[in-house]
N, C-alpha and C positions, 0 to 999 in steps of 0.2 A: 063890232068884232065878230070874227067870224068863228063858230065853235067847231070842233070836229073830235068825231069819235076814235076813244085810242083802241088801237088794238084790235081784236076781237073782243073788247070790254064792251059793257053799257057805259062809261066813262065819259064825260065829254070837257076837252080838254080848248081853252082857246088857242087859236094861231101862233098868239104870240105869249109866250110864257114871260116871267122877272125870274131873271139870275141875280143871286145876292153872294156874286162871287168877291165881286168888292167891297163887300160887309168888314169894319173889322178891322183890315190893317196891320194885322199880328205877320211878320216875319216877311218873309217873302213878298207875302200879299199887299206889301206897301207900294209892291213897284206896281199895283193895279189901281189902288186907291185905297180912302181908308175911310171910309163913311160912316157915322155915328149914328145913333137914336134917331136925331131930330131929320135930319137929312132922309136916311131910309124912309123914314114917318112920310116924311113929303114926295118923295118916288116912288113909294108903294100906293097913297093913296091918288097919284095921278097915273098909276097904271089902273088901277080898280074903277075910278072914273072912265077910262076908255075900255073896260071891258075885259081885263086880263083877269083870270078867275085860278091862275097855278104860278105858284114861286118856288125856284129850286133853289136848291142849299144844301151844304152838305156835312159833316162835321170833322173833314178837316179845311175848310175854309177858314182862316183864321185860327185853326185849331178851337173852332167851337163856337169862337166868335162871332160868326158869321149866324148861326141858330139861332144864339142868345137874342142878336136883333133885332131879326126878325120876328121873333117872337114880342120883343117889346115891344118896335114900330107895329105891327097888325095889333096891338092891344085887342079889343075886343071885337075885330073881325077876324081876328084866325080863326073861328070856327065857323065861319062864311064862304071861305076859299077853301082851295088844296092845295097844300104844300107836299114835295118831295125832297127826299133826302136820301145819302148814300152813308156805306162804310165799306170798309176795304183796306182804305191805302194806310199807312204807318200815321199815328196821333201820339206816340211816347217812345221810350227808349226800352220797354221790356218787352221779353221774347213776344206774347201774346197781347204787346199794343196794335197788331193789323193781321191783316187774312182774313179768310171769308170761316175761320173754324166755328161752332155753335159757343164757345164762350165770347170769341169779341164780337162775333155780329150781336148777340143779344145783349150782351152790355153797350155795346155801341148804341143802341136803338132806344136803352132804356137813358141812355144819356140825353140824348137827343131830344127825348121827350120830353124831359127837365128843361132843357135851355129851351126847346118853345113852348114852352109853359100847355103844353097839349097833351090829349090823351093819347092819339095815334098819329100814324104819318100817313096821307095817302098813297102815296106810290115810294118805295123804300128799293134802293138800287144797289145791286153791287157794283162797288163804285171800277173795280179792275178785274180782272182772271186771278185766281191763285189756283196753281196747278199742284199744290205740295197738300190740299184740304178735299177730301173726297166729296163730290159732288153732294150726297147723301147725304153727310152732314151740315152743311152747307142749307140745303132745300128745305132738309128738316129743321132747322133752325129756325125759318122765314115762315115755317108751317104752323111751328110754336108761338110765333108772334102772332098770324095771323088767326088765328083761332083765342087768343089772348086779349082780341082785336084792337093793339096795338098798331097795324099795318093792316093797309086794306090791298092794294095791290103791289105785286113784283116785277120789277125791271134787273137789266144787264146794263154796265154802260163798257165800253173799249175792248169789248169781246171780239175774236176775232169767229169765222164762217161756224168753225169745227166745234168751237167752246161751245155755241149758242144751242149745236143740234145737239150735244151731247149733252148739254141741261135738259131742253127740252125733251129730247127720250129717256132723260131718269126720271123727269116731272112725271112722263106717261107710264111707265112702267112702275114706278116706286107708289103712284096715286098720290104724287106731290103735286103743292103749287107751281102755276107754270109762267113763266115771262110773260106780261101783256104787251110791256115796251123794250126797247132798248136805246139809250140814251150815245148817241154818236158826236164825232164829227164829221161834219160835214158841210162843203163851201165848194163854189165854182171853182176855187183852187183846188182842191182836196177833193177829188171825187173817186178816189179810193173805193170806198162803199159802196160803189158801184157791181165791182165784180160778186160781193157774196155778201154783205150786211142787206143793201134795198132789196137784193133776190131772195131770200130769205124773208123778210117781213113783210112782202108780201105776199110768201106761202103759206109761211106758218102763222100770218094777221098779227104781227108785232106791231107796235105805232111805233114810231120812230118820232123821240126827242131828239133835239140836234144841239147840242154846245158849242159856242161859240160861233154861231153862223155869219160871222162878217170877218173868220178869220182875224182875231185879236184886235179888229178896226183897219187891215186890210184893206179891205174890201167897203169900207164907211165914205171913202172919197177924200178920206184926210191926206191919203198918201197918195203917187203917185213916179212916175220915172224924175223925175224933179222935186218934188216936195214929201217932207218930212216931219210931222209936229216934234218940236223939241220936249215935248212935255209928255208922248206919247210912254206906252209901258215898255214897248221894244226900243227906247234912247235909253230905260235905265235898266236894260240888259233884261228883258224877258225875250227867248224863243222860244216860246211853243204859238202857233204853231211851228214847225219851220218849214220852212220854203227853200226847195231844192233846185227851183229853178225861177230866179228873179224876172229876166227876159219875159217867162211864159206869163207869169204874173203882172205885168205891166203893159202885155197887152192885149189880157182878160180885161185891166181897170180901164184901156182905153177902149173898146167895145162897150163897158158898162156907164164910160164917161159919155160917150157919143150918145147913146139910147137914152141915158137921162137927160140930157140937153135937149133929144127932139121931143121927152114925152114930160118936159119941164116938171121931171120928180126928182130928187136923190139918187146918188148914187148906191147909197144903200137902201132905197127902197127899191130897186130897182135888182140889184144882189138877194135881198130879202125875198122878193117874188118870184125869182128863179127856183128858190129854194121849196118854195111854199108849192110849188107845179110841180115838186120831184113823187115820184109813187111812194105810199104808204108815209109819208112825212104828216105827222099830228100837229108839231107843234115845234116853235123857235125859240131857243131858250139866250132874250137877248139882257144885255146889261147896258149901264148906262151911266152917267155920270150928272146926266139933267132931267129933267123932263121934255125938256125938249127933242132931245136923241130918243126919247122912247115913245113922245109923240110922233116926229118923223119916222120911227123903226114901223110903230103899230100901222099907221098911214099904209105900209107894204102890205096890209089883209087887202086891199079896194085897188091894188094895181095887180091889171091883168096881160100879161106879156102878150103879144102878137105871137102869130108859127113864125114870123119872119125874124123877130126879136130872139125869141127862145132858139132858133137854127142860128143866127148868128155867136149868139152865146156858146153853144154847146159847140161850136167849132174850132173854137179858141180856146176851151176848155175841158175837153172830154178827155179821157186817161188812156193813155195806151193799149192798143187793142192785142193785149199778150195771150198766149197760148192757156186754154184751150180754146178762149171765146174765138178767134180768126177764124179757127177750125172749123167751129159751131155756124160760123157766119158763112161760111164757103159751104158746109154740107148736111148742117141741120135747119136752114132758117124759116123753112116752110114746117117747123116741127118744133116751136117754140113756143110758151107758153108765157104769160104776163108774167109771169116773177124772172123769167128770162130775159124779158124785155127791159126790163130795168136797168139791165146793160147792153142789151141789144141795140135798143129801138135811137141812141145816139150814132148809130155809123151804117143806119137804114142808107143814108145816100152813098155808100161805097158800094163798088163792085165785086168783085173777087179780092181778096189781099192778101 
């Protein structure tokens, strides 16, 4: 396993993280799966076996369930590992069940600690923006825990460029805690984050967790312009992510199909290791449903893409070169800086545009 450091932390985080998004089974989350005690038990301890050393989770997976079993399964190696966990999104029906305001983040957190039977969390995330809770209190709140030492470090996840600078300059000005990470998505499909989340973390040294990085099994090799698991979570009506443009996506998977076949790995490990190449990326936060899929996922730390693999890829896949970057590229490009290249450095082979 290959470890890497988040952030600008001393933290050191493996490649490939365990999502126990499919803990649980309460509600919605059945159309993911619904994995009990003994199961997790057996998936956690064959990620720990190949080196995974972070499991995320969060409390409203399952609405809690998801905590609770993890906390069972790790029995008495959760305090071996690091686990992470968010709050944020709505877990009830009363006004102050969600938001980032100082009563439900620290109730939030102090729950969380109950259901994994632990004292703190290591990296504790806001799980969305809420734009209605003023920053300050927000910051302060995660300052109250960490000093509680409840919480050892702070993340963002689905923040958008403007949200992230504007934590970070109340963390500096207010002499609050500040982001180490921020938790995305992020996949050959979805390269979004290109224009201002990877420019960003690599300015201001975010490590960048990545959720769902095979694009819901996308991107796994299960699917394809022809094939479709009928058992999949997208047959019993899950879109997220969604995919705006099918065509582009099917022949990213055939580019990812080709390169697997010549470098006789997965197609997801192969997605995987694109991912793992991108700047400022700490860590994959992947799930699974066997151990098998998380032996073949982790297998993607030990493949190393070719320039000719990786150009291939990123041609079929890179995002729209919108304004102001074109501009940047026609009249700034000899004046650009590595956190700029983060969306640069894919359309180096264009001329003027």
């Amino acid at each position: 396993m290959e470890y890497r450091t988040l952030g600008r932390s001393g933290l050191k985080v493996s490649a490939i993280s365990m999502g126990t998004f499919s803990f649980g089974g309460v509600g919605g989350f059945a159309k993911v799966a619904n994995q009990d005690v003994d199961e997790a038990s057996r998936l956690i301890d064959c990620c720990i076996d190949l080196g995974v050393n972070l499991f995320d989770t969060a409390n409203m997976y399952s609405l809690g369930r998801s905590e609770e079993i993890l906390g069972d399964a790790l029995g008495t190696k959760r305090n071996d590992v690091l686990i992470s966990s968010k709050a944020r999104m709505r877990i009830g029906d009363g006004p102050n069940d969600e938001g980032a305001s100082r009563y439900h983040i620290i109730r939030e957190c102090e729950r969380s600690l109950k259901r994994l039977k632990r004292d703190h969390i290591d990296i504790y995330f806001l799980h969305e923006w809420d734009g209605l809770t003023p920053l300050e209190e927000t910051l302060e709140a995660l300052h109250a825990l960490r000093e509680q030492g409840k919480i050892r470090y702070i993340g963002c996840s689905n923040y958008s460029g403007w949200h992230i600078m504007k934590a970070l300059q109340t963390s500096e000005s207010k002499g609050l805690p500040r982001f180490v990470t921020q938790q995305i998505h992020y996949t050959l499909e979805a390269r979004e984050a290109e224009y201002e989340l990877l420019p960003i973390s690599v300015d201001q040294g975010l490590g960048v967790m990545v959720w769902s990085p095979l694009a819901a099994g996308l991107l796994s090799g299960a699917f394809g312009r022809n094939k479709a698991p009928d058992e999949s979570r997208q047959a019993q009506g899950w879109s997220e992510p969604p995919i705006r443009d099918k065509e582009r996506l099917w022949t990213i998977i055939d580019v990812l199909e080709d390169i697997s076949r010549a470098r006789d790995v997965s197609v997801a490990q192969v997605s995987l290791a694109w991912t793992l190449s991108r700047p400022a990326v700490a860590t994959l936060v992947v799930g699974g449903l066997s151990e098998s899929q998380f032996r073949d996922n982790i297998a993607s730390t030990t493949l190393t893409l070719t320039e000719a693999e990786l150009s291939r890829l990123n041609v079929v896949s890179r995002p729209a070169y919108i304004y102001p970057y074109w501009h940047q590229h026609n009249f700034a490009a000899d004046r650009l800086s590595s956190a700029d290249q983060a969306l640069h450095a894919s359309f180096d082979d264009l001329g003027m545009v």
